[in-house]
C-alpha positions in Angstrom: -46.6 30.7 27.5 -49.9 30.1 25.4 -49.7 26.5 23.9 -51.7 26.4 20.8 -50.6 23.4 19.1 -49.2 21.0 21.9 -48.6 17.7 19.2 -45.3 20.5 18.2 -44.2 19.8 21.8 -42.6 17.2 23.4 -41.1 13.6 21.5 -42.6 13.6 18.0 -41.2 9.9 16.8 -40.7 9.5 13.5 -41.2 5.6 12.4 -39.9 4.0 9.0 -42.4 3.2 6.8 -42.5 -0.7 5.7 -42.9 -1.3 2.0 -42.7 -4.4 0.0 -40.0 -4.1 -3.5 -42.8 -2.2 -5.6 -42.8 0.6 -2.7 -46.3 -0.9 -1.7 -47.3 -0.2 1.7 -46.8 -3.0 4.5 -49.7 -1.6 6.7 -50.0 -4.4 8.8 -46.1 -3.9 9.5 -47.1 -0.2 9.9 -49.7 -0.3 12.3 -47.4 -2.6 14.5 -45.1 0.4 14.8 -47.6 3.0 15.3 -49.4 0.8 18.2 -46.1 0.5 19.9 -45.4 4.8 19.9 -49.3 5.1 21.1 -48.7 2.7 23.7 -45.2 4.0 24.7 -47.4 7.7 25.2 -45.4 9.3 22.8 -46.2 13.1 22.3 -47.1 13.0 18.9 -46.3 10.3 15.8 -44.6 11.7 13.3 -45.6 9.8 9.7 -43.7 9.7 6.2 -40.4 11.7 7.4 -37.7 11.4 5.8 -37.2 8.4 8.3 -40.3 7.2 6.9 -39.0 7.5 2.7 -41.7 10.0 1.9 -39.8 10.9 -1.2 -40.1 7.2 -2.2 -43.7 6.5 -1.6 -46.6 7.0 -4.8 -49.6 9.7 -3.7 -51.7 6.7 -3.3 -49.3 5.0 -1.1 -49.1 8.1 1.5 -52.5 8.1 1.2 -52.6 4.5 2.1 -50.1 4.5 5.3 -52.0 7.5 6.7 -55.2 6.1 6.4 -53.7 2.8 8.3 -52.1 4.9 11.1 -55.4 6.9 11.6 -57.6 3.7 12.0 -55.1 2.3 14.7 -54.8 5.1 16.4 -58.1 6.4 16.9 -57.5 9.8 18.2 -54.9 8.6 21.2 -51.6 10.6 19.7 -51.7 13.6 17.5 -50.4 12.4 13.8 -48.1 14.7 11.8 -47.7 13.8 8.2 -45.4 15.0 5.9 -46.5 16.4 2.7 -43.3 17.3 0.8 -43.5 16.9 -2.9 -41.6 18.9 -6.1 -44.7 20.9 -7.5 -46.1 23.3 -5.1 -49.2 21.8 -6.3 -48.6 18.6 -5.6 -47.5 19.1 -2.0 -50.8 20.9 -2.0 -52.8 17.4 -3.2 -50.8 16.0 -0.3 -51.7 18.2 2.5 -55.8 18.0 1.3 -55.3 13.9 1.3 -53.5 14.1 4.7 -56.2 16.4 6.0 -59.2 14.0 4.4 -57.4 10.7 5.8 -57.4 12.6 9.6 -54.3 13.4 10.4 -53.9 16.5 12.7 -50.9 18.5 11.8 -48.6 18.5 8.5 -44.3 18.7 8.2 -43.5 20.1 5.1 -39.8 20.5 3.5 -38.9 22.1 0.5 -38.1 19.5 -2.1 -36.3 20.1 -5.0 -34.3 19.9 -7.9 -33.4 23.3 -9.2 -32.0 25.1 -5.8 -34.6 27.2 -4.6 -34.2 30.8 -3.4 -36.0 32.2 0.1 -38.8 34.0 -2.0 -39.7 30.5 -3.6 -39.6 28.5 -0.5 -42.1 31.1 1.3 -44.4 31.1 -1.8 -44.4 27.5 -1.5 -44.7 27.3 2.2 -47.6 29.7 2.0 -49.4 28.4 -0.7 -49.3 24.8 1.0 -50.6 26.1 4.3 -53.1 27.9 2.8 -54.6 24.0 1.5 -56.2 23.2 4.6 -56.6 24.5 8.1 -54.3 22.1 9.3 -51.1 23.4 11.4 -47.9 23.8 9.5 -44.0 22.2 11.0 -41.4 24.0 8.8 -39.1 20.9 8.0 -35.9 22.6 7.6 -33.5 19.9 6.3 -30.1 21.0 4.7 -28.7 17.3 4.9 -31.6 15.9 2.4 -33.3 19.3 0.7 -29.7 21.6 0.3 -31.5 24.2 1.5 -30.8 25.6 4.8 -33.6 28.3 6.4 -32.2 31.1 7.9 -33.7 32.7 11.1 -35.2 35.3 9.4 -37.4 33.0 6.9 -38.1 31.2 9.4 -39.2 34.2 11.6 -41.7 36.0 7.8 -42.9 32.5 7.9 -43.8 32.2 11.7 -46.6 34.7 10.6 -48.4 33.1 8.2 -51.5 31.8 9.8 -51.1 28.1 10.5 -47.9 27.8 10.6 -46.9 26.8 14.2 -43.6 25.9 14.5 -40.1 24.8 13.1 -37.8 21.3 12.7 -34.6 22.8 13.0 -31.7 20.7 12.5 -29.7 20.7 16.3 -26.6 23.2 16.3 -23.5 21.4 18.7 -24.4 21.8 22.3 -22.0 24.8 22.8 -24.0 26.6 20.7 -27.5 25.2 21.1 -28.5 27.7 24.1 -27.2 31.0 22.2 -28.8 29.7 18.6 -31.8 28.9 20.2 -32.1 32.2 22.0 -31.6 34.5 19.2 -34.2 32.5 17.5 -37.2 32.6 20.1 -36.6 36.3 20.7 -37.7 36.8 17.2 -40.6 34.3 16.7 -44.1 34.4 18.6 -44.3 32.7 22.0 -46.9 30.2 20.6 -44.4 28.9 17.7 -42.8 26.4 18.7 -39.1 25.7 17.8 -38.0 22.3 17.6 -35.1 20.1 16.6 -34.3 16.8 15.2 -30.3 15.2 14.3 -30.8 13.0 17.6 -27.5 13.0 19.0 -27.7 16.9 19.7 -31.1 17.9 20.3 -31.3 16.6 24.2 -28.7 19.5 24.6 -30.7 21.7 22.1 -34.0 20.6 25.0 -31.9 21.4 27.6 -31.4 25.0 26.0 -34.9 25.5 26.1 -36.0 23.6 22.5 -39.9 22.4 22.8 -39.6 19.3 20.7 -37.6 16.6 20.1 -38.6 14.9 16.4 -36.7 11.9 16.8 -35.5 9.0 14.7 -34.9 6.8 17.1 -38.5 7.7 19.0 -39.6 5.9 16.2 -38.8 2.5 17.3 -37.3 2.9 20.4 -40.1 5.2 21.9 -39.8 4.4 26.4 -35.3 5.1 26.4 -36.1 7.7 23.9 -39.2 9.5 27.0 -36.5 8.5 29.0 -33.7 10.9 27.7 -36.3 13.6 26.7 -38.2 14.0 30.0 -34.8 13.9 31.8 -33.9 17.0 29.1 -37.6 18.6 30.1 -36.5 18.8 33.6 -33.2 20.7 33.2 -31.2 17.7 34.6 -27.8 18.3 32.5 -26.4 15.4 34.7 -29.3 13.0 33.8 -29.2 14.1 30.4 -24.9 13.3 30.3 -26.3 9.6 31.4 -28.6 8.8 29.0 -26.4 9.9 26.4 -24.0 7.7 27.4 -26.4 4.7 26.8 -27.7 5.8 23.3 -23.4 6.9 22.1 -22.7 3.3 20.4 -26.1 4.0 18.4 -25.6 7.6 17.3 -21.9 6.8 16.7 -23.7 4.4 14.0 -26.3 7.3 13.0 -23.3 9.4 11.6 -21.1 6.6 10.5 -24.0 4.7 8.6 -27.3 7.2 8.7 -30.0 6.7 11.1 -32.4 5.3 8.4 -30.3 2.2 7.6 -29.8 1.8 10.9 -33.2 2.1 11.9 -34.3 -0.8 9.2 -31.7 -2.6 10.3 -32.8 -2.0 13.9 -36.6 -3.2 13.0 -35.7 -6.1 12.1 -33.0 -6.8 14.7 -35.6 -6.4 17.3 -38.1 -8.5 15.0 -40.5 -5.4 14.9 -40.7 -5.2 11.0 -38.1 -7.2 8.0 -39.0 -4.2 5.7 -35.7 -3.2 3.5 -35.0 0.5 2.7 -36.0 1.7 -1.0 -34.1 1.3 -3.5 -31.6 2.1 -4.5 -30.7 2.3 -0.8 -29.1 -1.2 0.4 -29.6 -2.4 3.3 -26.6 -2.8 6.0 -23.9 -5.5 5.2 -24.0 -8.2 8.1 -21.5 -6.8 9.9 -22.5 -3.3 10.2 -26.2 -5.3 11.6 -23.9 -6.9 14.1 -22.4 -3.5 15.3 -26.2 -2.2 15.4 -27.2 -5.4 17.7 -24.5 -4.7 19.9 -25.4 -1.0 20.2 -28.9 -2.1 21.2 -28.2 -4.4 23.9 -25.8 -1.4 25.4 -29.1 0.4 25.4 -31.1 -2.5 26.5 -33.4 -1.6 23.9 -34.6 -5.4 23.6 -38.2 -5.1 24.9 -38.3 -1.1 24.6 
Protein backbone atom coordinates (compact mmCIF):
# COMPACT_ATOMS: atom_id res chain seq x y z
CA UNK A 1 0.00 0.00 0.00
CA UNK A 2 1.23 3.64 -1.21
CA UNK A 3 1.85 5.74 2.00
CA UNK A 4 1.39 9.36 1.11
CA UNK A 5 0.95 11.03 4.32
CA UNK A 6 2.86 8.77 7.01
CA UNK A 7 2.28 11.54 10.17
CA UNK A 8 -1.74 9.89 9.67
CA UNK A 9 -0.05 6.56 10.67
CA UNK A 10 1.09 5.23 13.69
CA UNK A 11 0.54 7.02 17.59
CA UNK A 12 -0.57 10.68 16.88
CA UNK A 13 -0.50 11.99 20.79
CA UNK A 14 -2.56 14.51 21.57
CA UNK A 15 -1.21 16.81 24.62
CA UNK A 16 -3.33 19.33 26.75
CA UNK A 17 -2.64 22.58 26.16
CA UNK A 18 -1.43 24.74 29.43
CA UNK A 19 -3.12 28.12 29.84
CA UNK A 20 -3.03 30.54 32.70
CA UNK A 21 -7.00 31.84 34.00
CA UNK A 22 -7.28 34.39 31.01
CA UNK A 23 -6.83 31.24 28.54
CA UNK A 24 -3.22 32.68 27.84
CA UNK A 25 -0.80 30.26 26.60
CA UNK A 26 1.68 28.61 29.11
CA UNK A 27 4.40 27.91 26.29
CA UNK A 28 7.09 27.20 28.43
CA UNK A 29 4.65 24.49 30.01
CA UNK A 30 3.87 23.53 26.42
CA UNK A 31 7.06 23.05 24.99
CA UNK A 32 7.89 20.80 28.10
CA UNK A 33 5.18 18.44 26.85
CA UNK A 34 5.95 18.55 23.20
CA UNK A 35 9.86 17.80 24.02
CA UNK A 36 8.83 14.83 26.03
CA UNK A 37 6.49 13.17 22.74
CA UNK A 38 9.61 14.15 20.30
CA UNK A 39 11.87 12.50 22.57
CA UNK A 40 9.57 9.49 23.33
CA UNK A 41 9.65 9.08 18.96
CA UNK A 42 6.10 9.53 18.90
CA UNK A 43 4.64 9.25 15.27
CA UNK A 44 3.24 12.42 14.92
CA UNK A 45 2.05 15.30 17.78
CA UNK A 46 -1.15 16.00 17.64
CA UNK A 47 -1.75 19.99 18.84
CA UNK A 48 -5.11 21.87 20.08
CA UNK A 49 -7.49 18.59 20.07
CA UNK A 50 -10.05 18.59 21.86
CA UNK A 51 -7.57 17.19 24.53
CA UNK A 52 -5.76 20.23 24.01
CA UNK A 53 -9.29 22.81 24.55
CA UNK A 54 -9.07 24.20 21.03
CA UNK A 55 -12.55 25.40 21.41
CA UNK A 56 -11.35 27.46 24.42
CA UNK A 57 -8.25 29.09 22.99
CA UNK A 58 -8.46 32.92 21.13
CA UNK A 59 -7.00 32.89 17.24
CA UNK A 60 -4.02 34.57 18.60
CA UNK A 61 -3.54 31.97 21.26
CA UNK A 62 -3.58 28.86 18.66
CA UNK A 63 -1.46 30.90 16.80
CA UNK A 64 0.78 31.25 19.75
CA UNK A 65 1.00 27.47 20.98
CA UNK A 66 1.73 26.41 17.41
CA UNK A 67 4.38 28.71 16.84
CA UNK A 68 5.93 27.34 20.36
CA UNK A 69 5.58 23.72 19.37
CA UNK A 70 7.16 24.42 15.91
CA UNK A 71 10.34 26.17 17.31
CA UNK A 72 10.88 23.15 19.77
CA UNK A 73 10.40 20.78 17.56
CA UNK A 74 12.36 21.69 14.61
CA UNK A 75 11.20 19.34 12.08
CA UNK A 76 11.77 15.94 14.39
CA UNK A 77 7.82 14.83 14.48
CA UNK A 78 5.22 15.73 12.08
CA UNK A 79 2.69 18.44 13.91
CA UNK A 80 -1.07 18.12 13.27
CA UNK A 81 -3.06 21.13 14.37
CA UNK A 82 -6.51 21.35 14.64
CA UNK A 83 -8.29 24.15 13.03
CA UNK A 84 -11.95 23.74 14.05
CA UNK A 85 -13.89 26.92 14.45
CA UNK A 86 -17.88 27.92 13.91
CA UNK A 87 -17.63 30.04 10.60
CA UNK A 88 -16.33 28.12 7.71
CA UNK A 89 -14.36 31.17 7.36
CA UNK A 90 -12.85 31.23 10.36
CA UNK A 91 -11.63 27.61 10.35
CA UNK A 92 -10.32 28.77 7.11
CA UNK A 93 -8.13 31.84 9.05
CA UNK A 94 -7.03 28.91 11.15
CA UNK A 95 -5.84 26.44 8.70
CA UNK A 96 -3.66 29.56 6.75
CA UNK A 97 -2.16 30.57 10.43
CA UNK A 98 -1.39 26.81 11.06
CA UNK A 99 0.12 26.48 7.71
CA UNK A 100 2.25 30.03 8.14
CA UNK A 101 3.34 29.01 11.81
CA UNK A 102 4.81 25.34 10.07
CA UNK A 103 2.76 22.88 11.03
CA UNK A 104 2.52 19.88 8.55
CA UNK A 105 -0.93 18.44 8.56
CA UNK A 106 -4.43 19.90 9.92
CA UNK A 107 -7.51 17.86 12.02
CA UNK A 108 -10.61 19.53 11.42
CA UNK A 109 -14.17 18.76 13.15
CA UNK A 110 -17.27 20.31 12.38
CA UNK A 111 -18.16 22.73 15.08
CA UNK A 112 -21.39 23.91 15.69
CA UNK A 113 -24.32 25.33 17.01
CA UNK A 114 -27.26 24.85 14.74
CA UNK A 115 -26.93 20.86 13.91
CA UNK A 116 -25.43 20.58 10.65
CA UNK A 117 -26.62 18.42 7.76
CA UNK A 118 -23.96 16.06 5.56
CA UNK A 119 -24.21 18.73 2.57
CA UNK A 120 -22.98 21.48 5.09
CA UNK A 121 -20.26 19.50 6.66
CA UNK A 122 -18.72 18.60 3.15
CA UNK A 123 -19.02 22.25 2.02
CA UNK A 124 -17.18 23.10 5.01
CA UNK A 125 -14.70 20.38 4.87
CA UNK A 126 -14.02 21.37 1.29
CA UNK A 127 -13.84 24.85 1.48
CA UNK A 128 -11.28 24.46 4.53
CA UNK A 129 -9.04 22.09 2.65
CA UNK A 130 -9.09 24.01 -0.24
CA UNK A 131 -7.11 26.96 2.28
CA UNK A 132 -3.79 25.59 2.02
CA UNK A 133 -2.02 22.63 0.58
CA UNK A 134 -1.82 21.20 3.74
CA UNK A 135 -3.22 17.42 4.37
CA UNK A 136 -6.72 17.21 5.75
CA UNK A 137 -7.62 14.44 9.16
CA UNK A 138 -11.48 14.32 9.15
CA UNK A 139 -12.06 14.72 13.04
CA UNK A 140 -15.22 12.85 13.36
CA UNK A 141 -16.41 13.52 16.95
CA UNK A 142 -20.07 12.67 17.97
CA UNK A 143 -19.25 12.91 21.80
CA UNK A 144 -18.17 16.82 21.47
CA UNK A 145 -19.57 18.04 17.74
CA UNK A 146 -23.28 15.84 17.76
CA UNK A 147 -22.55 15.04 14.60
CA UNK A 148 -21.63 11.65 13.71
CA UNK A 149 -20.05 10.95 9.83
CA UNK A 150 -21.32 8.23 8.21
CA UNK A 151 -19.20 5.96 5.89
CA UNK A 152 -20.35 7.27 3.00
CA UNK A 153 -19.33 11.11 3.85
CA UNK A 154 -16.59 10.02 4.86
CA UNK A 155 -15.95 7.90 1.64
CA UNK A 156 -17.37 11.75 -1.07
CA UNK A 157 -14.89 13.36 1.25
CA UNK A 158 -11.93 10.78 0.87
CA UNK A 159 -11.79 12.39 -2.77
CA UNK A 160 -11.33 15.73 -2.27
CA UNK A 161 -7.69 16.43 -2.86
CA UNK A 162 -5.94 16.78 0.43
CA UNK A 163 -7.79 15.14 2.41
CA UNK A 164 -5.90 11.99 3.58
CA UNK A 165 -7.52 10.38 6.20
CA UNK A 166 -10.17 9.98 8.99
CA UNK A 167 -10.37 10.10 13.23
CA UNK A 168 -12.98 7.82 13.63
CA UNK A 169 -14.28 7.36 17.09
CA UNK A 170 -13.32 3.27 17.99
CA UNK A 171 -16.46 0.89 17.52
CA UNK A 172 -16.30 -2.14 20.64
CA UNK A 173 -13.79 -4.69 19.69
CA UNK A 174 -16.43 -7.22 18.41
CA UNK A 175 -17.14 -5.01 15.88
CA UNK A 176 -13.96 -3.10 15.17
CA UNK A 177 -12.62 -5.76 12.41
CA UNK A 178 -16.17 -5.83 10.41
CA UNK A 179 -16.65 -1.75 10.78
CA UNK A 180 -13.27 -1.24 9.83
CA UNK A 181 -13.54 -3.53 6.75
CA UNK A 182 -16.59 -2.17 5.23
CA UNK A 183 -14.96 1.15 5.57
CA UNK A 184 -11.50 0.56 3.82
CA UNK A 185 -13.19 -1.37 1.02
CA UNK A 186 -14.74 1.84 0.05
CA UNK A 187 -12.01 4.47 0.65
CA UNK A 188 -8.52 4.78 -1.41
CA UNK A 189 -5.68 2.63 -0.25
CA UNK A 190 -3.63 5.87 0.50
CA UNK A 191 -6.46 7.34 3.03
CA UNK A 192 -5.74 6.38 5.99
CA UNK A 193 -8.45 5.36 8.66
CA UNK A 194 -7.79 5.99 12.09
CA UNK A 195 -9.34 5.95 15.53
CA UNK A 196 -9.19 7.62 18.80
CA UNK A 197 -11.59 6.80 22.37
CA UNK A 198 -8.31 5.02 23.82
CA UNK A 199 -9.62 2.22 25.55
CA UNK A 200 -10.89 0.61 22.10
CA UNK A 201 -8.78 1.60 19.44
CA UNK A 202 -5.75 -1.04 20.30
CA UNK A 203 -8.53 -3.56 19.25
CA UNK A 204 -9.64 -1.23 16.33
CA UNK A 205 -5.28 -1.46 15.42
CA UNK A 206 -5.42 -4.93 15.73
CA UNK A 207 -8.37 -4.95 13.04
CA UNK A 208 -6.21 -3.36 10.73
CA UNK A 209 -6.72 0.64 11.86
CA UNK A 210 -3.46 2.77 10.76
CA UNK A 211 -3.49 5.28 13.66
CA UNK A 212 -3.97 5.45 17.03
CA UNK A 213 -4.75 9.48 18.07
CA UNK A 214 -4.34 9.06 21.57
CA UNK A 215 -5.07 11.00 24.76
CA UNK A 216 -3.08 9.40 26.78
CA UNK A 217 0.03 9.52 24.04
CA UNK A 218 -0.15 12.83 25.12
CA UNK A 219 1.56 12.54 28.36
CA UNK A 220 2.21 9.18 28.73
CA UNK A 221 3.93 8.71 25.18
CA UNK A 222 6.73 5.21 25.89
CA UNK A 223 3.47 2.68 27.63
CA UNK A 224 1.37 4.29 25.14
CA UNK A 225 4.39 2.89 21.91
CA UNK A 226 4.26 0.17 24.04
CA UNK A 227 0.58 -0.95 23.66
CA UNK A 228 0.42 0.40 19.97
CA UNK A 229 3.52 -1.32 18.54
CA UNK A 230 2.37 -4.58 20.35
CA UNK A 231 -1.23 -3.81 18.34
CA UNK A 232 1.05 -3.11 14.92
CA UNK A 233 2.39 -6.53 15.25
CA UNK A 234 -0.94 -8.45 15.48
CA UNK A 235 -0.11 -9.78 19.04
CA UNK A 236 -3.85 -10.08 20.47
CA UNK A 237 -2.17 -11.61 23.51
CA UNK A 238 0.33 -8.74 24.03
CA UNK A 239 -2.21 -6.38 23.27
CA UNK A 240 -4.86 -8.29 26.23
CA UNK A 241 -1.62 -7.34 28.57
CA UNK A 242 -1.13 -4.00 28.06
CA UNK A 243 -4.62 -3.35 28.51
CA UNK A 244 -4.65 -4.73 31.59
CA UNK A 245 -2.06 -2.15 32.84
CA UNK A 246 -3.76 1.03 31.33
CA UNK A 247 -7.82 -0.57 32.76
CA UNK A 248 -7.64 1.48 36.18
CA UNK A 249 -6.87 4.64 33.84
CA UNK A 250 -9.54 4.22 31.20
CA UNK A 251 -11.99 3.05 33.83
CA UNK A 252 -11.32 6.81 35.04
CA UNK A 253 -11.53 8.12 31.23
CA UNK A 254 -15.21 7.04 31.07
CA UNK A 255 -16.07 7.66 34.69
CA UNK A 256 -14.48 11.25 34.79
CA UNK A 257 -13.30 12.09 30.85
CA UNK A 258 -9.85 11.75 29.77
CA UNK A 259 -9.23 15.54 29.71
CA UNK A 260 -9.78 16.01 33.50
CA UNK A 261 -7.95 13.27 34.03
CA UNK A 262 -5.18 14.06 31.84
CA UNK A 263 -4.76 17.73 33.84
CA UNK A 264 -5.00 15.97 36.73
CA UNK A 265 -2.39 13.51 35.45
CA UNK A 266 0.15 16.53 34.50
CA UNK A 267 0.30 17.71 37.47
CA UNK A 268 0.42 14.41 39.38
CA UNK A 269 3.47 13.51 37.48
CA UNK A 270 4.67 17.32 38.09
CA UNK A 271 4.83 17.67 34.18
CA UNK A 272 2.53 20.86 34.06
CA UNK A 273 -0.06 22.50 37.16
CA UNK A 274 -2.16 23.96 34.29
CA UNK A 275 -6.18 23.74 35.30
CA UNK A 276 -8.78 22.90 32.60
CA UNK A 277 -10.79 26.02 31.16
CA UNK A 278 -13.43 27.18 32.69
CA UNK A 279 -16.02 26.47 33.40
CA UNK A 280 -14.53 22.91 33.55
CA UNK A 281 -13.26 22.22 37.30
CA UNK A 282 -10.67 20.43 37.99
CA UNK A 283 -10.86 16.84 39.74
CA UNK A 284 -11.89 16.95 43.55
CA UNK A 285 -8.89 15.42 45.64
CA UNK A 286 -10.12 12.32 45.78
CA UNK A 287 -10.87 11.48 42.27
CA UNK A 288 -6.70 12.91 41.91
CA UNK A 289 -6.03 10.18 44.40
CA UNK A 290 -7.82 7.42 42.30
CA UNK A 291 -5.81 8.92 39.14
CA UNK A 292 -2.38 8.59 41.29
CA UNK A 293 -3.13 5.17 41.98
CA UNK A 294 -4.08 4.32 38.39
CA UNK A 295 -0.61 5.61 37.45
CA UNK A 296 1.56 3.80 39.64
CA UNK A 297 -0.48 0.49 38.28
CA UNK A 298 0.91 1.69 35.03
CA UNK A 299 4.18 2.71 36.38
CA UNK A 300 3.69 5.65 34.44
CA UNK A 301 6.12 7.69 36.99
CA UNK A 302 9.10 8.33 34.77
CA UNK A 303 7.15 7.49 31.33
Amino acid sequence: MSIAFPMFRGLSAFPITPTDAHGQVNTDGLVRLVQRLAAAEVDSIGLLGSTGTYAYLTRSERRRAIEAAVGCLDGRVPLIVGVGALRTDDAQDLARDAKAAGADGLLLAPVSYTPLTDDEVFEHFVAVAQATELPLCIYNNPGTTHFTFSDDLVVRLAEVPSIAAVKNPAPPPTEARARHEALRARVPSTFAIGYSGDWNTPNAVLAGGDAWYSVVGGLLPVPALGLLRTAQAGDEAEVARWNGRFQPLWDLFKELSSLRVMYAAADILGLCRAKPPRPILPLPPAAYRRVAAALETLDAGGR
